[in-house]
Biopython code that builds the backbone (N, CA, C, O; Angstrom):
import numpy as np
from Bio.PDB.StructureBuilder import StructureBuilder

atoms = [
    (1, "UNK", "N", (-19.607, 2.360, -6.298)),
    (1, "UNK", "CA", (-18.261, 2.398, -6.841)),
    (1, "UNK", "C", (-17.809, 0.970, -7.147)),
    (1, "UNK", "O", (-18.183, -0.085, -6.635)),
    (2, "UNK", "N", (-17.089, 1.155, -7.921)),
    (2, "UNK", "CA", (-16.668, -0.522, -8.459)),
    (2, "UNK", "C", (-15.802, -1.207, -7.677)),
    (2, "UNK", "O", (-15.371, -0.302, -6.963)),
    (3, "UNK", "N", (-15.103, -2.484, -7.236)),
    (3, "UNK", "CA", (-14.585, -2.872, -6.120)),
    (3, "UNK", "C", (-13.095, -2.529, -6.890)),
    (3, "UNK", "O", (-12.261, -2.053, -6.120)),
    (4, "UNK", "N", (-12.795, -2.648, -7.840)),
    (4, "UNK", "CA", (-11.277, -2.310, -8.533)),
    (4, "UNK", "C", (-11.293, -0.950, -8.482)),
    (4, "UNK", "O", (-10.240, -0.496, -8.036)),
    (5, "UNK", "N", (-12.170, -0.076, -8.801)),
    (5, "UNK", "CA", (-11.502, 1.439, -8.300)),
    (5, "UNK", "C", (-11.361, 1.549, -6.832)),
    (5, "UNK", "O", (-10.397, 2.126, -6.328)),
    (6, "UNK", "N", (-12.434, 0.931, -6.046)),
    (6, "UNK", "CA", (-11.859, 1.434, -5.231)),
    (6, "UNK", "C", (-10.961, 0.985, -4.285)),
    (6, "UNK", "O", (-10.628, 1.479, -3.208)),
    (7, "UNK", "N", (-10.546, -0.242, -4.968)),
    (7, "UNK", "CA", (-8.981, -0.823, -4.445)),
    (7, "UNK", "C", (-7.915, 0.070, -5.051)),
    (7, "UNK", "O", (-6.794, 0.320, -4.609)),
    (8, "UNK", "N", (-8.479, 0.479, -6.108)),
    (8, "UNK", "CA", (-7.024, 1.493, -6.506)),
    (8, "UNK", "C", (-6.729, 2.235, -5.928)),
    (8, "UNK", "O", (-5.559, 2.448, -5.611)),
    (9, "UNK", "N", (-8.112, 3.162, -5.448)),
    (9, "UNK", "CA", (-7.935, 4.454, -4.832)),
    (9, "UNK", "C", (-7.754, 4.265, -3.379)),
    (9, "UNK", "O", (-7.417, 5.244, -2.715)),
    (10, "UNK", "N", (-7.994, 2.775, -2.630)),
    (10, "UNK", "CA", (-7.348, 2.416, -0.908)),
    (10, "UNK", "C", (-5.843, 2.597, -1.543)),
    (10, "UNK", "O", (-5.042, 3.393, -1.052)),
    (11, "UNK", "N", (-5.534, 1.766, -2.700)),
    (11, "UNK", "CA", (-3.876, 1.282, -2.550)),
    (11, "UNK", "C", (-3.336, 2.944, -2.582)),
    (11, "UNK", "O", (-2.451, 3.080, -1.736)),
    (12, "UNK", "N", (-3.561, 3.954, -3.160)),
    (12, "UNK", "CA", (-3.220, 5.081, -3.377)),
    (12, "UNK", "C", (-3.345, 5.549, -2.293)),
    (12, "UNK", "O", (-2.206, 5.629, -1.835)),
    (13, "UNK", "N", (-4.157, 5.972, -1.475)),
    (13, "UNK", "CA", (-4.216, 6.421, 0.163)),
    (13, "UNK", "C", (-2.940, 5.527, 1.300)),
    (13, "UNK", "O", (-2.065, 6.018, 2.014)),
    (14, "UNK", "N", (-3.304, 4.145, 1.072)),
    (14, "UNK", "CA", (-2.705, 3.960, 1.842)),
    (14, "UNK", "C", (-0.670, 4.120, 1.684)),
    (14, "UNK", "O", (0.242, 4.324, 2.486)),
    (15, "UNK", "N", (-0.756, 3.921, 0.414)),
    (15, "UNK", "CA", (0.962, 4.277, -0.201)),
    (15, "UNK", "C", (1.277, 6.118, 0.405)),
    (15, "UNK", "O", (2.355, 6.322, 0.963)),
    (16, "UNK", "N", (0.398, 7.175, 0.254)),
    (16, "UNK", "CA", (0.391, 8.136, 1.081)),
    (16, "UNK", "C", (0.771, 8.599, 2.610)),
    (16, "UNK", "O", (1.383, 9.543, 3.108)),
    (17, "UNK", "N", (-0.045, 7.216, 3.179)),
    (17, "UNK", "CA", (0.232, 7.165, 4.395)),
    (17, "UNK", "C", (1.126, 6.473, 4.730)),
    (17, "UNK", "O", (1.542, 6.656, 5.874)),
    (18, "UNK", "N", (1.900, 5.216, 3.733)),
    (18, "UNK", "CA", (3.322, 4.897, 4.553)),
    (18, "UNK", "C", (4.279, 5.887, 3.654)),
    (18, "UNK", "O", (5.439, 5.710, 4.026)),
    (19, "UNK", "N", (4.221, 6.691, 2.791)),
    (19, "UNK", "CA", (5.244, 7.584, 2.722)),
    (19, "UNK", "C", (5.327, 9.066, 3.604)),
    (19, "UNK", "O", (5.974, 10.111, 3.534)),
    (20, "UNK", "N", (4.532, 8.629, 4.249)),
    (20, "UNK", "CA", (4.171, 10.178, 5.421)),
    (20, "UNK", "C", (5.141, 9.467, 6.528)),
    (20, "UNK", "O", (6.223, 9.862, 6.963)),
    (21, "UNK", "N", (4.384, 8.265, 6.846)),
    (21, "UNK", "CA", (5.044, 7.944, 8.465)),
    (21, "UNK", "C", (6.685, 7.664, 7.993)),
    (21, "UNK", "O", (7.537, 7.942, 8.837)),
    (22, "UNK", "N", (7.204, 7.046, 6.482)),
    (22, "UNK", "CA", (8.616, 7.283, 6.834)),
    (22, "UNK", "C", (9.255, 8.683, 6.407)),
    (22, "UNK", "O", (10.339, 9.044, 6.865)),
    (23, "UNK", "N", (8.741, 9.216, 5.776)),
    (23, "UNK", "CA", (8.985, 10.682, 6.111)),
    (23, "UNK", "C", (9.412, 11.394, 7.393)),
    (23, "UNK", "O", (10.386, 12.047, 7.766)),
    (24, "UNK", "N", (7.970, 10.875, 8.023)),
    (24, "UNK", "CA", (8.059, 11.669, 9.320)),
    (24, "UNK", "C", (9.654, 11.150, 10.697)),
    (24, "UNK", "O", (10.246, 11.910, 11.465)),
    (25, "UNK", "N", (9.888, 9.442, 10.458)),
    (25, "UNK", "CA", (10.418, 9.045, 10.709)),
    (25, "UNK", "C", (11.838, 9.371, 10.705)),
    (25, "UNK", "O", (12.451, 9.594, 11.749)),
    (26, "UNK", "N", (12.532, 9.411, 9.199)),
    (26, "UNK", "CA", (13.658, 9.914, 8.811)),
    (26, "UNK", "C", (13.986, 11.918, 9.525)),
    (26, "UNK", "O", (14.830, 12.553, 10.159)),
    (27, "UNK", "N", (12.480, 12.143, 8.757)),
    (27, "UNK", "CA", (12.599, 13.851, 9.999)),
    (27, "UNK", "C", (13.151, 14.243, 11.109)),
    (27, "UNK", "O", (13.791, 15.267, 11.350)),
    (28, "UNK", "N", (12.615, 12.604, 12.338)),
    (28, "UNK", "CA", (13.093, 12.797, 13.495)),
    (28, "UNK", "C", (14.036, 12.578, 13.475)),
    (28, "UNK", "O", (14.662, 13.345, 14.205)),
    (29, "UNK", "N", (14.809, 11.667, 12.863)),
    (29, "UNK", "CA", (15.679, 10.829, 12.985)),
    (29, "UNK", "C", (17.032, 11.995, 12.481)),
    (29, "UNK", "O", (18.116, 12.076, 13.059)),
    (30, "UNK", "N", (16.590, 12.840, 11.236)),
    (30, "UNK", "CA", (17.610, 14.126, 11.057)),
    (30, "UNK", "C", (17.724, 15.314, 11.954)),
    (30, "UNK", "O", (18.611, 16.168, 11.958)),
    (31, "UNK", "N", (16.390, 15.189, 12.911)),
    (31, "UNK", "CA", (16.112, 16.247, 14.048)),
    (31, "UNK", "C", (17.310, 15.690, 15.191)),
    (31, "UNK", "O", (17.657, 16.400, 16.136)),
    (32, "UNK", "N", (17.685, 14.779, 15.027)),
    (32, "UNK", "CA", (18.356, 14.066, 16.102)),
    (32, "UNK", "C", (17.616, 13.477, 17.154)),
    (32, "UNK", "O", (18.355, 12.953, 17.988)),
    (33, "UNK", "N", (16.358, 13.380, 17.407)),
    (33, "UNK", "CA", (15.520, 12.807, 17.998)),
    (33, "UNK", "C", (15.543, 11.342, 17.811)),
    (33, "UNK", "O", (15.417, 10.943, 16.653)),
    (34, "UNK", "N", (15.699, 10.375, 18.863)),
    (34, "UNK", "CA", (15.568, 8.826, 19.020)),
    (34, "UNK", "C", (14.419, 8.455, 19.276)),
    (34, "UNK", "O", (14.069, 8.060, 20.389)),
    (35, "UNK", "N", (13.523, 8.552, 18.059)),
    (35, "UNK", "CA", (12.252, 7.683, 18.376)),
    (35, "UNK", "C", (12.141, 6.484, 19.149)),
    (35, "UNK", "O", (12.985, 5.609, 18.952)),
    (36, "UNK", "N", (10.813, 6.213, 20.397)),
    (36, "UNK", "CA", (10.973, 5.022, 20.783)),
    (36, "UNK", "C", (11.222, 3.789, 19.395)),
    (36, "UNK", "O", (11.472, 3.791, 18.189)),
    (37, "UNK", "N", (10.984, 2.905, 20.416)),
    (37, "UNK", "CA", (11.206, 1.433, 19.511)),
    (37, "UNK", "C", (10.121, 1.236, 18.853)),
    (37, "UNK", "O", (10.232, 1.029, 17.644)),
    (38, "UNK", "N", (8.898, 1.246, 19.417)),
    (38, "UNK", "CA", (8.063, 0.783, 18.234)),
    (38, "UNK", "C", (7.174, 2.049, 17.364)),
    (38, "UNK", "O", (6.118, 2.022, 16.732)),
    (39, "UNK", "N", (8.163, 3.142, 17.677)),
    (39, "UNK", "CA", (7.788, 4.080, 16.389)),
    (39, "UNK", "C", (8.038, 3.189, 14.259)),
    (39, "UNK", "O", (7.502, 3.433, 13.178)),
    (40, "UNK", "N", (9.272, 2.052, 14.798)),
    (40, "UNK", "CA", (10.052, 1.749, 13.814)),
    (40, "UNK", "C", (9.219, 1.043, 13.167)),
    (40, "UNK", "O", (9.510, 0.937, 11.976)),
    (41, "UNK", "N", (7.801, 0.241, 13.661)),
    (41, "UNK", "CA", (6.779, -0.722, 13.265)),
    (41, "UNK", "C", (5.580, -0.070, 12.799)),
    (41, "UNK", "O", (4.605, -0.816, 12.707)),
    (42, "UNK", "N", (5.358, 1.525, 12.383)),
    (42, "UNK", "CA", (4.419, 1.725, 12.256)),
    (42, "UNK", "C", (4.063, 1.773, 10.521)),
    (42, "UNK", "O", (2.996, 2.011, 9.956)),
    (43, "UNK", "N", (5.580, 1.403, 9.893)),
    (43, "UNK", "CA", (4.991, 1.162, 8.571)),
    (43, "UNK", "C", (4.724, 0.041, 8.382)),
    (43, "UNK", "O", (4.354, -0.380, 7.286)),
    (44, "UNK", "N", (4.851, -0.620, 9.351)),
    (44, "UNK", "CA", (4.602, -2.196, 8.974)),
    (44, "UNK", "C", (2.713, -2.443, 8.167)),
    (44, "UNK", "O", (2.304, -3.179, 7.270)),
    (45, "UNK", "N", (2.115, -1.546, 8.943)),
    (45, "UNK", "CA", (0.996, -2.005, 8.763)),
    (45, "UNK", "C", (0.206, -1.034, 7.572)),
    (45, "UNK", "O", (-0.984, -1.310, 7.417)),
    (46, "UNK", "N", (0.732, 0.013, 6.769)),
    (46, "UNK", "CA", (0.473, 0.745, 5.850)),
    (46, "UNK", "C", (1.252, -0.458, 4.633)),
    (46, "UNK", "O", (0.879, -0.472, 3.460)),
    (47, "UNK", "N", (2.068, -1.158, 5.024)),
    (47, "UNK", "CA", (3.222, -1.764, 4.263)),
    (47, "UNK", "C", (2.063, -3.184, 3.716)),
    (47, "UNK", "O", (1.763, -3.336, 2.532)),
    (48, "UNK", "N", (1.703, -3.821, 4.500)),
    (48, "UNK", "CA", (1.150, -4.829, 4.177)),
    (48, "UNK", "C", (-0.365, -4.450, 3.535)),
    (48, "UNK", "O", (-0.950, -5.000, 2.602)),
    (49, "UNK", "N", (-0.647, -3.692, 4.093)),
    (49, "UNK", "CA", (-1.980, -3.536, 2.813)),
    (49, "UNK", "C", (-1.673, -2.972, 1.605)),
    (49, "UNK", "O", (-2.514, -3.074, 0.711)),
    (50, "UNK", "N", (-0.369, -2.244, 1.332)),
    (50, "UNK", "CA", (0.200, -2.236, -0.026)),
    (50, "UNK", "C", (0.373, -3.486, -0.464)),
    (50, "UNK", "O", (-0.133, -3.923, -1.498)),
    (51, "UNK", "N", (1.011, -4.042, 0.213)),
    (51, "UNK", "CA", (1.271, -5.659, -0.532)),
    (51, "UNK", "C", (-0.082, -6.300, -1.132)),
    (51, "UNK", "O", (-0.255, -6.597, -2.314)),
    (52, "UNK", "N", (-1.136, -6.476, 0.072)),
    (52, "UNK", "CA", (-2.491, -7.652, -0.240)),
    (52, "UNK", "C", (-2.615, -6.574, -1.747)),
    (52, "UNK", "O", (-2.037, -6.877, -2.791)),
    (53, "UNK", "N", (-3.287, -5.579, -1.629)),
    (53, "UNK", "CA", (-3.753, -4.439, -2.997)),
    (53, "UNK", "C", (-3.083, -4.670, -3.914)),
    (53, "UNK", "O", (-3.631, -5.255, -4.848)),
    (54, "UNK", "N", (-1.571, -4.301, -4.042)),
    (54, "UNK", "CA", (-0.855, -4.497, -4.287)),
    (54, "UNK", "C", (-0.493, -6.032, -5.888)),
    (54, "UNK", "O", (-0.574, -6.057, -7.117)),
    (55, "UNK", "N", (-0.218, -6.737, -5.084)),
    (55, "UNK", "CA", (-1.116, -8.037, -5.527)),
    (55, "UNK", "C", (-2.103, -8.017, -6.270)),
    (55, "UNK", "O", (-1.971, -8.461, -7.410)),
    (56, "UNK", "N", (-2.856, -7.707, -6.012)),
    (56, "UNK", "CA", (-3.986, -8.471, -6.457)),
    (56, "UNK", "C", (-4.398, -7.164, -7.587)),
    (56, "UNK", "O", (-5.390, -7.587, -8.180)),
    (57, "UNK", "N", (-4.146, -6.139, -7.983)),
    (57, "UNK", "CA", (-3.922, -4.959, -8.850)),
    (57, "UNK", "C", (-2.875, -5.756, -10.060)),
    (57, "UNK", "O", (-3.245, -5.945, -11.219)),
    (58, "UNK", "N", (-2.001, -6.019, -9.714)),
    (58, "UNK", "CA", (-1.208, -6.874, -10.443)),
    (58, "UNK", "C", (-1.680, -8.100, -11.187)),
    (58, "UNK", "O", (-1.570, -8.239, -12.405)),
    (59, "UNK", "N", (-2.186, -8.932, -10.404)),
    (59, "UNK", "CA", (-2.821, -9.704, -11.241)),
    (59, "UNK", "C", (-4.493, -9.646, -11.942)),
    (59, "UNK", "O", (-4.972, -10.467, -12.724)),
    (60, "UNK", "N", (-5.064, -8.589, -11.460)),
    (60, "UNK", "CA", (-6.167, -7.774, -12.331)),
    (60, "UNK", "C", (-5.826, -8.458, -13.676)),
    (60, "UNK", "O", (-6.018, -9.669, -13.786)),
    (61, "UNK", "N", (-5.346, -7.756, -14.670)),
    (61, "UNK", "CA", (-5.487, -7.792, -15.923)),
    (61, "UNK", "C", (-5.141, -9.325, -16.184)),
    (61, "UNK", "O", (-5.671, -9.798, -17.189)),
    (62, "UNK", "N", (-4.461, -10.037, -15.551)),
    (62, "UNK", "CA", (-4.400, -11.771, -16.077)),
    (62, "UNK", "C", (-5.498, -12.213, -15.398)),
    (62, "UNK", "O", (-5.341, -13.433, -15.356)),
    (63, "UNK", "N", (-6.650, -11.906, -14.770)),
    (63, "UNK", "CA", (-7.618, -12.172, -14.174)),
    (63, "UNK", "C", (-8.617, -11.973, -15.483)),
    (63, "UNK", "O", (-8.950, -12.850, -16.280)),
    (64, "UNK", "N", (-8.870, -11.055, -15.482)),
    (64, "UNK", "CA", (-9.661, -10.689, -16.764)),
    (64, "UNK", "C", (-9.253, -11.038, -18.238)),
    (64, "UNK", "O", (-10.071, -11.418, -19.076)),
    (65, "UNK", "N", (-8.264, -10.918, -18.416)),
    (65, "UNK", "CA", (-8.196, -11.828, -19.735)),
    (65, "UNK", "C", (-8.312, -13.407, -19.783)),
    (65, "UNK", "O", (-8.681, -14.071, -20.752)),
    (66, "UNK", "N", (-7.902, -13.892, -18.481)),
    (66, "UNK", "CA", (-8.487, -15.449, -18.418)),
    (66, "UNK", "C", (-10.057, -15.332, -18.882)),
    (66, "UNK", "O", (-10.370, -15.618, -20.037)),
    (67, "UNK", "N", (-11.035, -14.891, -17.912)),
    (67, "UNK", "CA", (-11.967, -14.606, -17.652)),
    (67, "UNK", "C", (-12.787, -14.189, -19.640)),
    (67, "UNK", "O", (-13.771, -14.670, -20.202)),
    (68, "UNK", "N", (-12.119, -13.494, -19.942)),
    (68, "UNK", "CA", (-12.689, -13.100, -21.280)),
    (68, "UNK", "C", (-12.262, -14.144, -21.961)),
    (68, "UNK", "O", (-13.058, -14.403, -22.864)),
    (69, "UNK", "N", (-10.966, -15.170, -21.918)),
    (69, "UNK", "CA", (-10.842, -16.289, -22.739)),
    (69, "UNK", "C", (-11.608, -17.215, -22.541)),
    (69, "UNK", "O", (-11.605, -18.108, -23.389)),
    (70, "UNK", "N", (-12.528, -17.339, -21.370)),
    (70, "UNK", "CA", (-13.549, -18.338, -21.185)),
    (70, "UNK", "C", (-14.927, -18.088, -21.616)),
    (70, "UNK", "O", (-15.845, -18.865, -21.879)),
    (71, "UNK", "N", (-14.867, -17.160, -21.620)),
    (71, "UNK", "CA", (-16.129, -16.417, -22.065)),
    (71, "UNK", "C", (-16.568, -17.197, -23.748)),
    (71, "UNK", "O", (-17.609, -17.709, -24.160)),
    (72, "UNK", "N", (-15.235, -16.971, -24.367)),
    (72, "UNK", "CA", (-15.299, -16.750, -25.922)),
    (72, "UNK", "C", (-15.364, -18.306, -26.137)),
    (72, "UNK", "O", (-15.433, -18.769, -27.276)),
]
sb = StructureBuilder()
sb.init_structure("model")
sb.init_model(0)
sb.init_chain("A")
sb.init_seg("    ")
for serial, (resi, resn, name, xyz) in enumerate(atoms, 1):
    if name == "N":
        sb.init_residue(resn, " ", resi, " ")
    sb.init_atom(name, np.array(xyz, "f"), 0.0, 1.0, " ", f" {name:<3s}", serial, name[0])
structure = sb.get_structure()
């Protein structure tokens, strides 16, 4: 598999999984349930590998057109 698909298809899983945990979060939170404290940190870490992916998906295409302007 190519390393850009399958950064696409991590960034897509993992955007899944931080819209589950605040899902699930807000759920309790309408259940009236007081999640402990560090229930509140568990998107942190679905959050930041959106970002690195994120990134670097973004600058993909100015990557490659540099890349093809050197070429030529």
């Amino acid at each position: 598999m190519n390393w850009n698909l399958w950064t696409r298809q991590f960034h897509r899983w993992a955007s899944i999984a931080f819209a589950a945990i605040v899902a699930a979060i807000f759920a309790m939170l309408g259940m009236g349930h007081e999640p402990a404290q560090w229930v509140y940190y568990l998107p942190l870490a679905p959050l930041f590998l959106l970002t690195i992916t994120g990134l670097y998906l973004f600058a993909l295409p100015y990557i490659v057109r540099r890349r093809k302007a050197v070429q030529e």
